[in-house]
C-alpha positions as CSV (number, residue, x, y, z in Angstrom):
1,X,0.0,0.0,0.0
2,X,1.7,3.4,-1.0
3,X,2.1,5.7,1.9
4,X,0.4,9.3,3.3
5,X,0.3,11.8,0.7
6,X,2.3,13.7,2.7
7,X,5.3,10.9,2.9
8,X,6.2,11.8,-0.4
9,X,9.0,14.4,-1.9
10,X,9.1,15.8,-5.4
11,X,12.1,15.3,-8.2
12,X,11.7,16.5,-11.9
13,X,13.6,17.9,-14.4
14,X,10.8,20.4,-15.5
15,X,9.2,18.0,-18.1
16,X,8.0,15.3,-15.9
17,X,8.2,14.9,-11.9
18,X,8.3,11.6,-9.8
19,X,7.1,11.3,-6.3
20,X,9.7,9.4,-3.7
21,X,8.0,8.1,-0.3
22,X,9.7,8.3,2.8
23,X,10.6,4.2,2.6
24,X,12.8,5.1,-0.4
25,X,10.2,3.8,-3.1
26,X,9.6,5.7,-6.3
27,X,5.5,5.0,-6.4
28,X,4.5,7.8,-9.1
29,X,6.7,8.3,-12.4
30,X,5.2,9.4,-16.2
31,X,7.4,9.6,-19.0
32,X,8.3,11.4,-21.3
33,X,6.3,14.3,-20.0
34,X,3.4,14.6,-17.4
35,X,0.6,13.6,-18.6
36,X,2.4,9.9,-20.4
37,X,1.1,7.0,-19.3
38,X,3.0,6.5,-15.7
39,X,5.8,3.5,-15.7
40,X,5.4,3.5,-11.9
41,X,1.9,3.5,-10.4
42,X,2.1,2.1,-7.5
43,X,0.8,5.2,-5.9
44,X,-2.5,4.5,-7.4
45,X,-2.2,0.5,-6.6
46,X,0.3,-1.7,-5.0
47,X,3.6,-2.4,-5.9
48,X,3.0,-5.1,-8.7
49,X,1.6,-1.8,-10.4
50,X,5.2,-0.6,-10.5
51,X,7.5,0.9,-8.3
52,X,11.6,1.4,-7.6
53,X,12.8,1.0,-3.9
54,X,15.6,0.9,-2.7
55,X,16.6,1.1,1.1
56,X,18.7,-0.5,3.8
57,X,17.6,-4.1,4.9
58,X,17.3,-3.4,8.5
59,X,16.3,-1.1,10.9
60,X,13.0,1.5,10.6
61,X,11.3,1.2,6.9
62,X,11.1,4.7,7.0
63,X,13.5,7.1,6.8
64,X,15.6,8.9,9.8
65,X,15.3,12.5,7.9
66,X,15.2,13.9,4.6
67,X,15.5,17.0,3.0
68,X,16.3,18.9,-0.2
69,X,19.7,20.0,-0.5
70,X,19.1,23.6,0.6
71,X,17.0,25.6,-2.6
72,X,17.0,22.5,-4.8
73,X,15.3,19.7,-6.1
74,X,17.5,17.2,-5.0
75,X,16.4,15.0,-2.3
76,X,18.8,13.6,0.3
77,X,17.1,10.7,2.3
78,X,18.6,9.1,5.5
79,X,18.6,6.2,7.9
80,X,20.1,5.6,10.8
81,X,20.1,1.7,11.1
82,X,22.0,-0.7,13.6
83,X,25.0,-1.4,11.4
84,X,25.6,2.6,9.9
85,X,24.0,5.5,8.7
86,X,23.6,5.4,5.1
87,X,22.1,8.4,2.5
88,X,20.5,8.4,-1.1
89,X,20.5,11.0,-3.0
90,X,17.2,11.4,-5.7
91,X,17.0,14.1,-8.4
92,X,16.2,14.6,-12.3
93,X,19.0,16.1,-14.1
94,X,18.3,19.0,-16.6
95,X,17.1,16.6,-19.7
96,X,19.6,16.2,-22.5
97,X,18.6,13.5,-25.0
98,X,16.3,11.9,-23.0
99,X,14.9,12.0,-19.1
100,X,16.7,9.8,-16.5
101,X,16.2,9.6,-12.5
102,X,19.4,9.2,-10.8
103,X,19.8,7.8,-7.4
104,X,22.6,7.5,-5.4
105,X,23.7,5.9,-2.3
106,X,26.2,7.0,0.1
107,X,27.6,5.5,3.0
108,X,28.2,7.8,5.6
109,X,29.4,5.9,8.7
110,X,29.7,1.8,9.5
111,X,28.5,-0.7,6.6
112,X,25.3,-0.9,5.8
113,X,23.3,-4.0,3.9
114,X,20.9,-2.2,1.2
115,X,17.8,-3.8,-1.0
116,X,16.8,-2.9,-4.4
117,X,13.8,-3.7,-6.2
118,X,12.7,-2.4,-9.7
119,X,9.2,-2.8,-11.2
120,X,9.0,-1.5,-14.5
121,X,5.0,-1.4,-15.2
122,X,4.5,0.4,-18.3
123,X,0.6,1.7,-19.5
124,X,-0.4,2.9,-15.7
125,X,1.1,-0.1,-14.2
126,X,-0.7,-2.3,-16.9
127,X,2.4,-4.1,-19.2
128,X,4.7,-6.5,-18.1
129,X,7.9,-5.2,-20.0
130,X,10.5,-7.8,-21.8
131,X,13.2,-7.8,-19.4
132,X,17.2,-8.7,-20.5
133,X,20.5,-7.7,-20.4
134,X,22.0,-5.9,-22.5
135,X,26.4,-5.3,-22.0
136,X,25.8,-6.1,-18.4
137,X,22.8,-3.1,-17.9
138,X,19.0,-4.3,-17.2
139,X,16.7,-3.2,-20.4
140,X,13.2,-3.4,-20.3
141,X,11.0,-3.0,-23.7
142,X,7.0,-2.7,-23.9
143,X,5.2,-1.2,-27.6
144,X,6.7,2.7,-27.8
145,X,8.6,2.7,-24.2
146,X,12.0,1.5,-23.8
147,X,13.9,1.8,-20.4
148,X,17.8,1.1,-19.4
149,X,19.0,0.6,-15.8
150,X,22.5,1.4,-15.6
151,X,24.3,0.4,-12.2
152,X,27.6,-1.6,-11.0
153,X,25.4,-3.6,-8.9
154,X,24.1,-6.9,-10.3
155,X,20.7,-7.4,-10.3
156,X,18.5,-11.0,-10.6
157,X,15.2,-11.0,-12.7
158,X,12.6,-12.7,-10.4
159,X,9.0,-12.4,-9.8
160,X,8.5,-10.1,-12.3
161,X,10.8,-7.5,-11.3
162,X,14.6,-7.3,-10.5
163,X,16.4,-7.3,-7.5
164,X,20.1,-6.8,-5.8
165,X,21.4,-7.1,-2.4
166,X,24.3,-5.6,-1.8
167,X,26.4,-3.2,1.4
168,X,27.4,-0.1,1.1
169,X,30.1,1.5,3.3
170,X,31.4,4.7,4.6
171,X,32.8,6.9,2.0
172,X,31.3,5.0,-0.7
173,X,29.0,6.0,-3.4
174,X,27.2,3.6,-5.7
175,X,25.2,5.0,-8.6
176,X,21.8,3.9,-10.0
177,X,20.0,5.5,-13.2
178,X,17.0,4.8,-15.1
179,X,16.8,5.9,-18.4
180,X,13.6,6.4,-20.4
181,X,13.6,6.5,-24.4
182,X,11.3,5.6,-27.1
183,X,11.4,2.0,-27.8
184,X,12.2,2.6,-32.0
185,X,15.1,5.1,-31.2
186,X,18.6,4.0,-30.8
187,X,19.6,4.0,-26.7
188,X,20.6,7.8,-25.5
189,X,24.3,8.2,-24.2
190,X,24.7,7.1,-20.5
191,X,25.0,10.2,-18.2
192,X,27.5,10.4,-15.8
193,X,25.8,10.7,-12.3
194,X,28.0,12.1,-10.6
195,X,28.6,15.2,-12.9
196,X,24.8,15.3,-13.5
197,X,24.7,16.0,-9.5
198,X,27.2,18.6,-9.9
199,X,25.6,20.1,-12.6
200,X,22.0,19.9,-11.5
201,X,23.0,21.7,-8.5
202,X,24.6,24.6,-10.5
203,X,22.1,25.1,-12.7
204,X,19.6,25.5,-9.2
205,X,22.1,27.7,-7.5
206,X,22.0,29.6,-11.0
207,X,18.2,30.0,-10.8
208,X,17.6,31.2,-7.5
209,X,20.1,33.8,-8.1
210,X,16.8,35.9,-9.9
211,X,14.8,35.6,-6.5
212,X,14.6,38.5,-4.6
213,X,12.5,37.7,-1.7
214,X,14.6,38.1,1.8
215,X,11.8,38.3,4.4
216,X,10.1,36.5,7.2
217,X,8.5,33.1,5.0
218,X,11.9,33.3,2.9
219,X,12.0,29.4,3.3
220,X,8.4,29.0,2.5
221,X,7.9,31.2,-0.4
222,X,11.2,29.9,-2.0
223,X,10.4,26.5,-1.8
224,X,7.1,27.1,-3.4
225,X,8.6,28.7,-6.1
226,X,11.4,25.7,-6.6
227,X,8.1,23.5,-6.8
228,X,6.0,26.0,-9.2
229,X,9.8,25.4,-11.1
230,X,9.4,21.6,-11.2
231,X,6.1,21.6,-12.4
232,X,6.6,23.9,-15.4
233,X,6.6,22.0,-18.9
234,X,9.7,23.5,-20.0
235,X,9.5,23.1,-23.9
236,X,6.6,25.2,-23.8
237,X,6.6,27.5,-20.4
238,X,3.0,26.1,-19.4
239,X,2.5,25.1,-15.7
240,X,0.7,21.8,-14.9
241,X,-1.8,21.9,-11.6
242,X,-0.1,19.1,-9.9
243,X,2.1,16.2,-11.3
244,X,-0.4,13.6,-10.2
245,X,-4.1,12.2,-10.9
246,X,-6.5,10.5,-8.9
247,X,-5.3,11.4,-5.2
248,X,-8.7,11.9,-3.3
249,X,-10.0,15.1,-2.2
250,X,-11.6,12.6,0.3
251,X,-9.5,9.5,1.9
252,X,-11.6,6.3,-0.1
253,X,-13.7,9.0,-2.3
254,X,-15.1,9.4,-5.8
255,X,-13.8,12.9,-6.0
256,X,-10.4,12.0,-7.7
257,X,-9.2,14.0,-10.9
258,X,-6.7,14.2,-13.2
259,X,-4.6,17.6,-12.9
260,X,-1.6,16.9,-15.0
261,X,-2.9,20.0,-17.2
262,X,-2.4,24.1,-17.2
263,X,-5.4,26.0,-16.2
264,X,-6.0,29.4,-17.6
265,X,-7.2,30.8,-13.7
266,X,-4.5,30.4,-12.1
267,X,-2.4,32.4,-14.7
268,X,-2.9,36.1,-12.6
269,X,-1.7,34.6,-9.8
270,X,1.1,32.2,-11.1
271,X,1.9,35.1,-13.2
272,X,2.5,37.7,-10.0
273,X,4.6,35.1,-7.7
274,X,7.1,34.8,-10.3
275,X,7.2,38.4,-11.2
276,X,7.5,39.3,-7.8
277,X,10.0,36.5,-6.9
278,X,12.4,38.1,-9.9
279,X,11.6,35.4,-12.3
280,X,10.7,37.6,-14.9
281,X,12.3,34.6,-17.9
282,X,9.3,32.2,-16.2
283,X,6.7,34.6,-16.0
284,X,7.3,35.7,-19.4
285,X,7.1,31.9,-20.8
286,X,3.8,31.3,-18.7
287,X,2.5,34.4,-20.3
288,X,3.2,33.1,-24.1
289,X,1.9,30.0,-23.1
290,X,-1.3,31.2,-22.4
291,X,-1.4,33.3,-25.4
292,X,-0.7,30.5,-27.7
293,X,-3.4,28.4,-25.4
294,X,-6.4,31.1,-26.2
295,X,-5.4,32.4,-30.1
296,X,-8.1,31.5,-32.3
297,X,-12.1,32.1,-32.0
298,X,-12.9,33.5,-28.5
299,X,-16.1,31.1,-28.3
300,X,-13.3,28.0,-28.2
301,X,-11.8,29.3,-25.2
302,X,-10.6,26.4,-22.6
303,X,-10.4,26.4,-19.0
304,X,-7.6,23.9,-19.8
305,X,-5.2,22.6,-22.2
306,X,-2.4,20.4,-22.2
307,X,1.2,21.1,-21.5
308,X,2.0,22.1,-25.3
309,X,-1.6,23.7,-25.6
310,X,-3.4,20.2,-26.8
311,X,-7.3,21.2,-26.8
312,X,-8.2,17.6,-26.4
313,X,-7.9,15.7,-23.0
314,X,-10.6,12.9,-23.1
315,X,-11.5,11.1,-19.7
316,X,-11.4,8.1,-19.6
317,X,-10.9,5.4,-16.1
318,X,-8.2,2.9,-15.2
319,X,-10.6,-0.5,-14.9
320,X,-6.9,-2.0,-13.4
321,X,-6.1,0.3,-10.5
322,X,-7.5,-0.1,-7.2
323,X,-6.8,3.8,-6.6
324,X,-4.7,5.3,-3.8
325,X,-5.7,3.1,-1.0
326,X,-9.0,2.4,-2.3
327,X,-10.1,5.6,-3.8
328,X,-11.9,4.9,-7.0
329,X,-12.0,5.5,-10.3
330,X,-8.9,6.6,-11.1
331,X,-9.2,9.4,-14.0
332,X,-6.8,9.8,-16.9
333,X,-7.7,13.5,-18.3
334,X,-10.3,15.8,-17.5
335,X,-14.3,16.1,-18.9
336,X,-14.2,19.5,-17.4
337,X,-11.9,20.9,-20.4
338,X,-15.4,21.5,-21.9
339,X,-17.4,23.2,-19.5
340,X,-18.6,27.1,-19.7
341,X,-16.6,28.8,-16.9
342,X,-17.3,32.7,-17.2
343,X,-14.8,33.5,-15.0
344,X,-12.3,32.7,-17.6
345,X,-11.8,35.7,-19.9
346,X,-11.2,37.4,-17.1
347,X,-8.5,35.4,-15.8
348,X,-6.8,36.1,-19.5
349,X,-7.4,39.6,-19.0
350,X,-6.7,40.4,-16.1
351,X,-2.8,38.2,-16.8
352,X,-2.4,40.0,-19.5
353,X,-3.2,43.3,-17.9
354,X,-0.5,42.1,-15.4
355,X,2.4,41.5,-17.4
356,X,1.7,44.6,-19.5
357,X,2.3,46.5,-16.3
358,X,5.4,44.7,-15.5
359,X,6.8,45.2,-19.0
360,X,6.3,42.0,-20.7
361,X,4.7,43.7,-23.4
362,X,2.6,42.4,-25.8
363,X,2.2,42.5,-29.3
364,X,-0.5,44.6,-31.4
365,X,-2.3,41.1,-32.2
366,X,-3.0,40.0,-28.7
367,X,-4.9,43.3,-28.1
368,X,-7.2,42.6,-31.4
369,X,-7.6,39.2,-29.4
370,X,-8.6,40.7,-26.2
371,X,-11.1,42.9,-28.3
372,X,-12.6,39.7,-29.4
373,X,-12.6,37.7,-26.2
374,X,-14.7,41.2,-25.2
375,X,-16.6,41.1,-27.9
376,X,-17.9,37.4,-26.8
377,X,-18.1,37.8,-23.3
378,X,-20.1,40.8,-23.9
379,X,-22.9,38.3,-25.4
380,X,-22.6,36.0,-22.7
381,X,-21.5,37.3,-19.6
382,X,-25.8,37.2,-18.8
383,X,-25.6,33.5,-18.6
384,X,-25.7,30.5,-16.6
385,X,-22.2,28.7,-16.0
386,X,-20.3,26.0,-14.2
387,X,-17.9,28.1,-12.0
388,X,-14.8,27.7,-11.5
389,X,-15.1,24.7,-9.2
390,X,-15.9,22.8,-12.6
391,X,-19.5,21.6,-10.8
392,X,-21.1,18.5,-12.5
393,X,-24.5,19.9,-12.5
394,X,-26.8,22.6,-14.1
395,X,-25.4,25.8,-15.0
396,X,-26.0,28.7,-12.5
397,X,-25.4,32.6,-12.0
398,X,-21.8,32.2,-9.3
399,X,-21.0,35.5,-8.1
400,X,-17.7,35.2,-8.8
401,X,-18.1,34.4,-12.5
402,X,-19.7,37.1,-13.3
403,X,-17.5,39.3,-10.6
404,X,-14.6,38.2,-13.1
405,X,-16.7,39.5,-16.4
406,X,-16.2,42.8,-14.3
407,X,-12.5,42.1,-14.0
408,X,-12.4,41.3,-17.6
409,X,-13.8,45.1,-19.1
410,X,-12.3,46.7,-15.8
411,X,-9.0,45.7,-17.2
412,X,-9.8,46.7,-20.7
413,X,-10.4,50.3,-19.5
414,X,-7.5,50.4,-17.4
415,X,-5.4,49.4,-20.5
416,X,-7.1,52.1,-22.6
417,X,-6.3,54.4,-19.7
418,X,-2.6,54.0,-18.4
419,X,-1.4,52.4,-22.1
420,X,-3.1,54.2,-24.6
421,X,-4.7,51.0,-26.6
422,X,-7.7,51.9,-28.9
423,X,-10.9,50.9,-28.0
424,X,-14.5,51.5,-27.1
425,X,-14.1,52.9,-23.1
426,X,-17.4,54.5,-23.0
427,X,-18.9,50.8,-23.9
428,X,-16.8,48.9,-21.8
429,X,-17.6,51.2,-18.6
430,X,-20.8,50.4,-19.0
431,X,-21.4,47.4,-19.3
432,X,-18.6,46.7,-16.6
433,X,-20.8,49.1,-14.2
434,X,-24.3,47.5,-15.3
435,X,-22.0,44.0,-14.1
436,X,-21.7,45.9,-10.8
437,X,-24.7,46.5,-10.6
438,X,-26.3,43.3,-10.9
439,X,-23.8,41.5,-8.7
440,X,-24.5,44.5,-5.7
441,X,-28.3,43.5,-6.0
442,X,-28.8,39.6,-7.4
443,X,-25.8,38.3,-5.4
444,X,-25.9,40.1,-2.1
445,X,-28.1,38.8,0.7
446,X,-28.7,42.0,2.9
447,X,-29.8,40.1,5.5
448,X,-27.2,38.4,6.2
449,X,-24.5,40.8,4.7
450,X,-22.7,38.7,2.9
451,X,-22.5,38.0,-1.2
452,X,-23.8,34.6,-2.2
453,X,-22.5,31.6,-4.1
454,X,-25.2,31.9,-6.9
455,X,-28.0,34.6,-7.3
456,X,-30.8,34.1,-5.2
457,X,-28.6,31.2,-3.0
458,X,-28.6,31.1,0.7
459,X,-24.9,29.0,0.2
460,X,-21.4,31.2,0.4
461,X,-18.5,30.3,-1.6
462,X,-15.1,30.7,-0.7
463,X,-14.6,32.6,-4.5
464,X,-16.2,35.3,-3.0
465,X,-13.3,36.1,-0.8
466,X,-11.4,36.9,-3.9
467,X,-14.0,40.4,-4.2
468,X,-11.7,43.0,-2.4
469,X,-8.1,41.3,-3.9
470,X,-9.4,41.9,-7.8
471,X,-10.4,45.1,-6.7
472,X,-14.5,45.0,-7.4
473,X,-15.1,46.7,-4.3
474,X,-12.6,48.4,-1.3
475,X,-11.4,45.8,1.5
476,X,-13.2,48.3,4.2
477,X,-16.7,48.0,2.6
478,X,-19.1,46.4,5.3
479,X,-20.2,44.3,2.4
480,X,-16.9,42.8,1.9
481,X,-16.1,42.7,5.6
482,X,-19.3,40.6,6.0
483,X,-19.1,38.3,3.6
484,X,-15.4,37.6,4.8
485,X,-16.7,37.0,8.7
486,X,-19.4,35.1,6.8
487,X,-17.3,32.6,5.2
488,X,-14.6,32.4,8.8
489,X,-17.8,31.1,10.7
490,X,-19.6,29.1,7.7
491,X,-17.2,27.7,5.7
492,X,-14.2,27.6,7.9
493,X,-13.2,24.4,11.0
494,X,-10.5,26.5,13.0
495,X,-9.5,28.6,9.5
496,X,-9.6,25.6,7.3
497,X,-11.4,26.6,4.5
498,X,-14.1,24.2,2.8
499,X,-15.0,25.4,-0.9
500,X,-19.0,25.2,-0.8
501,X,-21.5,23.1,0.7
502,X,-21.3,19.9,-1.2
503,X,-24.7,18.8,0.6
504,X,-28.0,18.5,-1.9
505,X,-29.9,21.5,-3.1
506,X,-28.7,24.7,-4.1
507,X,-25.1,23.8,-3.9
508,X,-25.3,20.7,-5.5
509,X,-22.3,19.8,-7.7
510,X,-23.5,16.9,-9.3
511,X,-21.2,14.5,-7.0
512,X,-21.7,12.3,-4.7
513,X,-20.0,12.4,-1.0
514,X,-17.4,15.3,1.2
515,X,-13.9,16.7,0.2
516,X,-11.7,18.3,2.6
517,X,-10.7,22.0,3.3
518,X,-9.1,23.7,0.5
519,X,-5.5,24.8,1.0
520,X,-6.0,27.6,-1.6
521,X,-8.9,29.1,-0.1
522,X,-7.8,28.9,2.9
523,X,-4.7,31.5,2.0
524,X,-7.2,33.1,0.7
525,X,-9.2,33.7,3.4
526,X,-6.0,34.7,5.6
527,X,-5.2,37.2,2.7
528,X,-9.0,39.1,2.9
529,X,-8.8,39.2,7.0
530,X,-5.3,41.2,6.1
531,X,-7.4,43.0,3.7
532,X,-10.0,43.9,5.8
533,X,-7.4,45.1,9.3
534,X,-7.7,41.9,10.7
535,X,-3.8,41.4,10.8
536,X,-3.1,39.1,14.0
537,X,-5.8,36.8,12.9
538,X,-4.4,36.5,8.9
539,X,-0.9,36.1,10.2
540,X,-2.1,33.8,13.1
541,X,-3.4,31.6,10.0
542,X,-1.5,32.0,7.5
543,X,1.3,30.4,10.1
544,X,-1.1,27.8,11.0
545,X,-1.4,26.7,7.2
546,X,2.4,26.9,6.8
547,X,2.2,24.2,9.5
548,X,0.6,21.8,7.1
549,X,3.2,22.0,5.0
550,X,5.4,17.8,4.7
551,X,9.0,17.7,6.1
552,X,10.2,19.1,2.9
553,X,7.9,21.6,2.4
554,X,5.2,20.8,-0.4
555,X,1.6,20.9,0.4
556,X,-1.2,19.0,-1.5
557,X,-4.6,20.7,-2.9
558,X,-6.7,20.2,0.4
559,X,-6.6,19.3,4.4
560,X,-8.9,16.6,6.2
561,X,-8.7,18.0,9.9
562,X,-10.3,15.1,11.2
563,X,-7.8,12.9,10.0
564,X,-4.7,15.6,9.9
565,X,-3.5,14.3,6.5
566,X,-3.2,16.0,3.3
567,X,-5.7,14.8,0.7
568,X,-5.7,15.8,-3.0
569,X,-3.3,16.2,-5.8
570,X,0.2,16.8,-4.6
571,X,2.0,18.6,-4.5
572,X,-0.7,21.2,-5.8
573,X,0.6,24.7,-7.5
574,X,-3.1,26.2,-6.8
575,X,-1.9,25.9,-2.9
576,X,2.1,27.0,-3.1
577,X,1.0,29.9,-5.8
578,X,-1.4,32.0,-2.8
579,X,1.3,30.9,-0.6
580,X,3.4,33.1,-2.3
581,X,1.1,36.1,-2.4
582,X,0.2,36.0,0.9
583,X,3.5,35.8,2.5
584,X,4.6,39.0,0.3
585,X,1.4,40.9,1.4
586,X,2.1,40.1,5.5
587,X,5.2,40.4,5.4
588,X,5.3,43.9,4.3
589,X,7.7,42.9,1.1
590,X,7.4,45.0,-1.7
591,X,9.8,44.7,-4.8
592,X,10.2,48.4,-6.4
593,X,10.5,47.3,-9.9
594,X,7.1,45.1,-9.8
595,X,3.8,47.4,-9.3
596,X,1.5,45.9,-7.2
């Protein structure tokens, strides 16, 4: 059975990512890229669905201590057994020909007996490979994938899989690296692993020389920005969700989706963390993806694509894995790729409006395309959608949908304003006041004094906490304020954050039992009680969701506080990307050359 969620570390090399548990077991590995069919799924399964372990033969099964070598993505694991203490070292280097995952074991005092076992399970832990050897190296060969194992260690085919004892001892270091290429291509040249380590260290230390950020969360916020790193495709500069599919929003739930993708909301805020951080070669890579994403007619715009902007991501379920202990089905891509999300354009706007203003600028042709994607929204913005929680239900009037068709003409007339783009201003303020207007008086419950998840709904959202940060009305308006103390006492268990009802009626989503608190909201929620002068209780927070974070630092999409385990995709950008923001805005951080 594959371990807690929050057992496991991250390595990539920024085209695919593999997820390392705490026993020394690589349980989650797709290749080439993402969102390939995994050749280790034994997250999603057992071990027989493929897996790579390696780890000493006695003592504890899991590890003494881990880390990542300081702001890296290379993971050091170690164990203190009876006979030593003994280290392996776990990273992706930068891909040359083709991706490998290196692993290396150290001895660093006494002698230590190790065990490893390799799986290779390709299809979602579905085909058997043909094993042999090939000049003394392990090869394994299934239809288009082909991988090498490269090692001095001799290792015996049994069982299905292949296996070496052998001791390591102080001082020493004894290499292993797996090697994926396609299966009609001549084998790639070996990499040396212990230059790769030296180089994929360099070209870290190299990176983080852009970030900027010095303050209190310095730790925090960097690490979240090594992991928005990782999970960048970088061919293309899109950023995947999370590395992973299927990992419940509820332990033994239905709730379980694919989010190997790149969503179009969460380019404003992914796009401000790495501004802010310094990254301005990231942010500006994001920002072409996403203009590549949405070029052609505005009516075919996509909440998602894939990495290289694929339109197309049919779901489909594994029949052959028993999902992560027990949670099934288990989703290979995502049905929500054609739902109506209104809140959309504005997300493109508004990311566009941002990196104008931090001088990634533009051409002429992406301004004719935000004319367009005005011209549609115009027509439209009046109806029914899904939201952006992607519910599997009727279409309805969510607040925040239609608060982002404001964001999407607010943004057009600031651009008209502070950058002197041609347009129709007049027409844009008014129909982005009559939006204002509606919202104020469909979407408000004056009662209560709080906006509402839908018009006419008695249900809150946590959306609606975004109001005051896109600017639709002033942090200080008792509107805002109550809707904020609305959601702490209706949504919130001790300031974790639950999305919406998910009980029957108004707020039905079309699915069937609970999902856990959602990290994302949750940062939101500490950002609008800064927002609104409630500063000891953000901070207070804001430090208590830092608290959830693994022993490396990665957090997964959503919290179970009765259980205390992460739940969810993992690790999830959507929860390290308001990490980022809100850590800036407490700590009182400004960088001078990024507005704000």
């Amino acid at each position: 059975m594959p371990g807690r969620i929050e057992d496991y570390a991250l390595i990539g090399d920024m085209q695919s990512a593999a997820l390392v548990s705490r026993d020394g077991s690589v349980d989650w590995l797709c290749l080439p890229r993402f969102d390939s069919a995994a050749c280790f799924a034994a997250l999603l399964g057992d071990e027989d669905n493929g897996h790579w372990r390696i780890a000493p033969v006695e003592g504890d099964r899991y590890a003494t201590r881990r880390r990542y070598r300081k702001d890296t993505l290379i993971l050091e694991t170690e164990w203190d057994t009876p006979t030593g203490t003994v280290r392996i070292i776990d990273f992706m280097p930068h891909r040359g020909e083709a991706p490998d995952v290196v692993r290396i074991v150290e001895g660093l005092s006494g002698s230590v007996p190790m065990h490893a076992e390799l799986r290779i399970r390709f299809d979602y832990g579905n085909m058997i490979p043909w094993m042999r050897r090939t000049d003394g190296q392990v090869v394994g060969l299934a239809g288009p994938d082909a991988v090498w194992l490269r090692s001095e260690v001799p290792h015996k085919g049994e069982n299905f899989a292949h296996e070496a004892d052998f001791t390591v001892e102080q001082g020493e270091r004894i290499p292993f690296v797996l090697t994926w290429h396609a299966s009609h291509l001549p084998p790639p040249k070996p990499v040396d692993p212990h230059v790769a380590l030296e180089q994929t260290q360099e070209l870290w230390d190299e990176w983080m020389r852009s970030f900027t950020y010095d303050g209190v969360y310095r730790d925090a916020v960097a690490r979240s920005l090594i992991t928005l790193k990782a999970l960048t495709y970088a061919p293309t500069g899109g950023i995947v969700a999370a590395p992973t599919t299927s990992l419940p929003e509820t332990l033994g739930g239905i709730r379980n989706w694919d989010y190997r993708y790149c969503w179009l909301r969460d380019a404003t805020m992914t796009l401000e963390a790495l501004l802010r951080s310094g990254f301005t070669g990231e942010a500006g890579a994001w920002h072409e993806w996403l203009l590549r994403a949405v070029a052609g007619s505005p009516d075919k715009i996509q909440i998602m694509y894939g990495v290289a902007g694929e339109r197309r991501l049919p779901e489909w379920e594994i029949e052959w894995l028993s999902g992560y202990q027990g949670a099934r089905p288990v989703r290979v891509g995502n049905a929500a790729v054609g739902q109506f999300q209104l809140d959309v354009p504005g997300e493109v706007m508004n990311s566009i409006y941002l990196a104008t203003r931090a001088g990634l600028e533009p051409g002429e042709h992406v301004w004719s395309m935000q004319r367009a994607l005005l011209r549609m929204l115009e027509r439209r913005w009046t109806e029914p959608d899904e939201g952006l929680w992607e519910i599997r239900a009727e279409r309805r009037h969510f607040v925040h949908s239609k608060v982002m068709c404001w964001v999407a003409f607010d943004r057009a007339v600031r651009t008209v304003e502070e950058f002197g783009r041609p347009g129709p201003v007049h027409h844009w303020r008014k129909i982005r006041d009559r939006i204002h207007q509606e919202v104020c008086q469909q979407g408000f419950d004056a009662e209560r004094g709080t906006f509402t998840q839908t018009y006419g709904s008695a249900d809150l959202d946590a959306s609606l906490l975004l109001i005051p940060q896109v600017g639709f009305l002033s942090p200080r308006d008792p509107r805002v304020v109550g809707t904020v103390r609305a959601v702490q006492r209706e949504l919130a268990a001790d300031g974790f954050v639950r999305r919406y009802p998910t009980h029957k009626g108004e707020s039905d989503d079309g699915l069937a039992g609970e999902e856990g608190a959602f990290l994302a909201c949750s940062f939101w929620l500490a950002d609008a009680l800064r927002l609104i002068g409630d500063l000891e209780g953000a901070r207070d927070l804001f430090e208590r969701l830092l608290s959830l974070r693994n022993d490396v630092g990665l957090l997964a999409e959503e919290y179970d506080p009765r259980t205390r385990r992460l739940v969810g995709n993992f690790p999830q950008a959507f929860s390290h990307v308001p990490l980022i923001h809100t850590a800036y805005e407490l700590d009182g951080h400004e960088n001078p050359a990024i507005p704000c």
